[in-house]
Structures are given as C-alpha cells and as structure tokens.
N, C-alpha and C positions, 0 to 999 in steps of 0.2 A: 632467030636470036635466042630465043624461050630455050629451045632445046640444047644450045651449045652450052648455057650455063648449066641445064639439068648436067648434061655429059662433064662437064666439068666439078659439080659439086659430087656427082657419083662417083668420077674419078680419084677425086682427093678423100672421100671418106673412106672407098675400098683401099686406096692408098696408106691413108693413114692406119687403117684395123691391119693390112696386111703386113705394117712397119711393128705395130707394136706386139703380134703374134709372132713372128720372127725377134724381134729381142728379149722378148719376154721368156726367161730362165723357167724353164719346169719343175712343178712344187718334186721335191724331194721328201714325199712321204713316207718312202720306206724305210729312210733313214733314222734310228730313233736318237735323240737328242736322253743326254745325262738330265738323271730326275725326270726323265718321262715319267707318268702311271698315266693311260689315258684307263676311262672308266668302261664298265661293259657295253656295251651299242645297245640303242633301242630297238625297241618291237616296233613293228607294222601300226599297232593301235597307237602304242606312243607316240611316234613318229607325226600322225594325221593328228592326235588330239593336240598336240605343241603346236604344232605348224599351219593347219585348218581348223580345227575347230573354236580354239585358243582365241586363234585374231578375230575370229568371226565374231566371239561372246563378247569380246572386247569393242568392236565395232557397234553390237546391237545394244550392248547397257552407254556406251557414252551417248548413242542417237538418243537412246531413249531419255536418259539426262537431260539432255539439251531439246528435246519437244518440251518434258515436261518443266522446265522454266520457262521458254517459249511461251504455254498458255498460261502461267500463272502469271505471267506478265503482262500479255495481253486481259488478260480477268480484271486484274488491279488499275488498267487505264480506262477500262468499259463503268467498271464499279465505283 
C-alpha cells in the first residue's frame, strides 16, 4: 500500500512539472522592448562578490548581532 501512494504522488508531481513545462511560453529575450537600455554585464569577480560573497557577510554580521545580544543578555540575568 506504502508504495502505490509513493507511485501515485511521483506520478502527479512529474505530471504536474511536465504540465507546466509544456504551457509555459518561452522568455523571449531577444526581443528588445521600446525604452530598453539594459546596462553593461558583469565580471566573473562581480558576479561571485554580489551573489556569494555579499550574502555570506551578510549572514556572518547578523549571526554575529544576535550571539552578541544573546550574551549580554544572559550577563544581565547572572549579574
């Protein structure tokens, strides 16, 4: 019985992704739209410091924020 449902919920998710791949209209990028100016494309450096390095520093100063209120708070209920 385990497995009829796995085949069944496999069924309907490949179903469902291979319904909305088939109606789903393809971006028409090459087309350029009035008042386009797109701006010049980034470098390889740009690219990784936006998109990895970026969220990364961002990740490590909020952790870091929140440890250090964390012990100030426990200080203030010891003290």
């Amino acid at each position: 019985m385990d497995k009829k449902n796995a085949l069944r919920a496999g069924a309907l998710a490949s179903g469902t992704t291979l319904m909305m791949l088939l109606m789903s209209s393809p971006a028409s990028a090459l087309v350029r739209d009035d008042g386009d100016d797109p701006g010049s494309g980034l470098s390889v450096i740009d690219t990784l410091g936006l998109f990895v390095v970026a969220p990364i520093v961002l990740f490590l100063v909020i952790a870091g924020l929140v440890m250090v209120g964390d012990k100030s708070r426990k200080q203030q209920k010891q003290g």
